[in-house]
N, C-alpha and C positions, 0 to 999 in steps of 0.2 A: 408611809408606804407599807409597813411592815403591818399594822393593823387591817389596812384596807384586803390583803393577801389573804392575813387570818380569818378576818371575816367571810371574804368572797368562799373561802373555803369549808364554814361552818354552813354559810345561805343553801337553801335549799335550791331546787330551778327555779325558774323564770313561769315557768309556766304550771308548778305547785302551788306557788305563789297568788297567781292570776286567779287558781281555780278558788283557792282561800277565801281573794278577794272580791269577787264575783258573787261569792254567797254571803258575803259581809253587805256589800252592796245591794245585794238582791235584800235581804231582811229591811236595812233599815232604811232604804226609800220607800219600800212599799208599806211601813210601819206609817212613815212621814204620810203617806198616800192613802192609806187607807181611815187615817186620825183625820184628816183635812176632808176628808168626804163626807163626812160628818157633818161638817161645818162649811161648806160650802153653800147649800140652799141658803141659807142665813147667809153667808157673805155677800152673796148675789142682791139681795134688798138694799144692801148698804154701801157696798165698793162698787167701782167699777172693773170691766175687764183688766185694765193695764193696772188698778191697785191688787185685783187678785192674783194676776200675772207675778207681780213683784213681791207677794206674798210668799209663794213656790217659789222663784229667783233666790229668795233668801232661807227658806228652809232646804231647797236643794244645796245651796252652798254651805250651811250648816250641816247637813247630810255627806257630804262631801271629806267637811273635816274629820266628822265624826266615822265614817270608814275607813276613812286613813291612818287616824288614829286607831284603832282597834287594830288594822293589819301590822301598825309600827309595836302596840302593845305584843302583840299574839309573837310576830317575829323575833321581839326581846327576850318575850317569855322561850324560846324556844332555841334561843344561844346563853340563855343562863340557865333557869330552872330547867328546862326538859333535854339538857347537855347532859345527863346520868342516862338518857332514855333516847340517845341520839339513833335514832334510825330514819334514815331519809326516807323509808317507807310510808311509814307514819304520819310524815309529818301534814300530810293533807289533810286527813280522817283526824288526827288528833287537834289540829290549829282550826278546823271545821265546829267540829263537836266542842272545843272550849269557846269560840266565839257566838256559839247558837247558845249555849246554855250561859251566856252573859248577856245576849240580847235577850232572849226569851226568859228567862230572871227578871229582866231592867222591864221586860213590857207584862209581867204580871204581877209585878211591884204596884206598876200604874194602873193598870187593870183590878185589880185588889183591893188596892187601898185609893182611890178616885179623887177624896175630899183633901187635896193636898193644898187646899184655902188654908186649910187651917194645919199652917206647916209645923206647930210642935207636933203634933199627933203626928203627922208624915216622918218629920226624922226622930222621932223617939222608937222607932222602930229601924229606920234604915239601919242601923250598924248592925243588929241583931240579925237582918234579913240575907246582908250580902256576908256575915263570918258564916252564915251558911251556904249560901248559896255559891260564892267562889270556890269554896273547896267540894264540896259536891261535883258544880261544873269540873274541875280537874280530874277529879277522881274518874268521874263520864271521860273526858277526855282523854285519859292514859289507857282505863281499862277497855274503851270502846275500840281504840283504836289498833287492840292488839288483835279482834275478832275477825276474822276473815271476810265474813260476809259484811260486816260493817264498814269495812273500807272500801271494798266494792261496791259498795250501796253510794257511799260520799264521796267514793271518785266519778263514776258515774252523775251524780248533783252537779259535783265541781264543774263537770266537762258542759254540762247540759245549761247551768244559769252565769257560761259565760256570755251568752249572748248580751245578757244586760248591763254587761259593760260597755257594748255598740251603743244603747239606750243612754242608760242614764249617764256616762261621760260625759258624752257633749254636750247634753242637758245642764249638766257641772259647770263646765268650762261657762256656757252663754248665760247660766246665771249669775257664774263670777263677773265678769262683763258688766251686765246688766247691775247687779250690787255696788262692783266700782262706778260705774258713769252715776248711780243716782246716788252715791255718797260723794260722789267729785263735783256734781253740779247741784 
């Protein structure tokens, strides 16, 4: 009980939060969305509707976890490491800008390096890519978020790509659905 108090007390709002995850969500379905587009013309010669249908069912539901996780990551980071820098002001602009510069890191990782067939060459490099790139992102993320105009810049975002949580939620939910009934039957 005593924990549950401390914590409610460190969480930022309800609706900080939302905006956070709204642009978490916004980046990586449209990543999921914009990669598949690609690859659709081709899928179409070879699946049918209801296989491509279930395609998307299964990367939105992986998309799902993986926003989740990132708001669960970003939220931790922000009752341990960023408790010296505790200002509820911030916390949008700064939980914003560290999840953009770890998506956008992760998607020109892939974007960069393409040939990840041949996965030594791929991870002989990852550890060297993200002991840069995560502290970087931080660094963006503290010092970004002290700038005036940069947190009005990404609270404005926040406010504006909630809408896609209307979107792709339910998207979420019906594809979890759809993933349980064709793993149940």
């Amino acid at each position: 009980m005593k924990l549950g108090k401390l914590l409610a007390g460190r969480l930022p709002g309800r609706r900080n939060i939302l905006g956070v995850y709204a642009v978490v969500v916004l980046l990586v379905y449209s990543w999921t969305l914009v990669t598949s587009f690609y690859k659709l013309s081709s899928w179409m010669f070879y699946l049918t509707v209801g296989e491509i249908l279930s395609v998307y069912a299964y990367a939105f539901s992986l998309d799902l976890l993986e926003s989740t996780l990132m708001l669960a990551g970003v939220l931790f980071l922000d009752l341990t490491f960023f408790l010296a820098f505790r200002n509820m002001e911030e916390f949008q602009p700064r939980s914003i800008l560290l999840a953009l510069g770890i998506l956008i890191s992760s998607g020109l990782r892939l974007i960069l390096f393409p040939d990840y067939e041949d996965i030594d060459s791929f991870l002989q490099g990852e550890s060297t890519w993200w002991m840069i790139a995560l502290p970087l992102a931080l660094i963006v993320a503290v010092a970004g978020s002290k700038t005036r105009w940069v947190r009005k810049v990404i609270v404005v975002v926040a406010e504006r790509t909630t809408i896609f949580l209307y979107i792709y939620l339910p998207l979420s939910l019906i594809s979890l659905l759809v993933v349980f009934i064709r793993n149940l039957y």
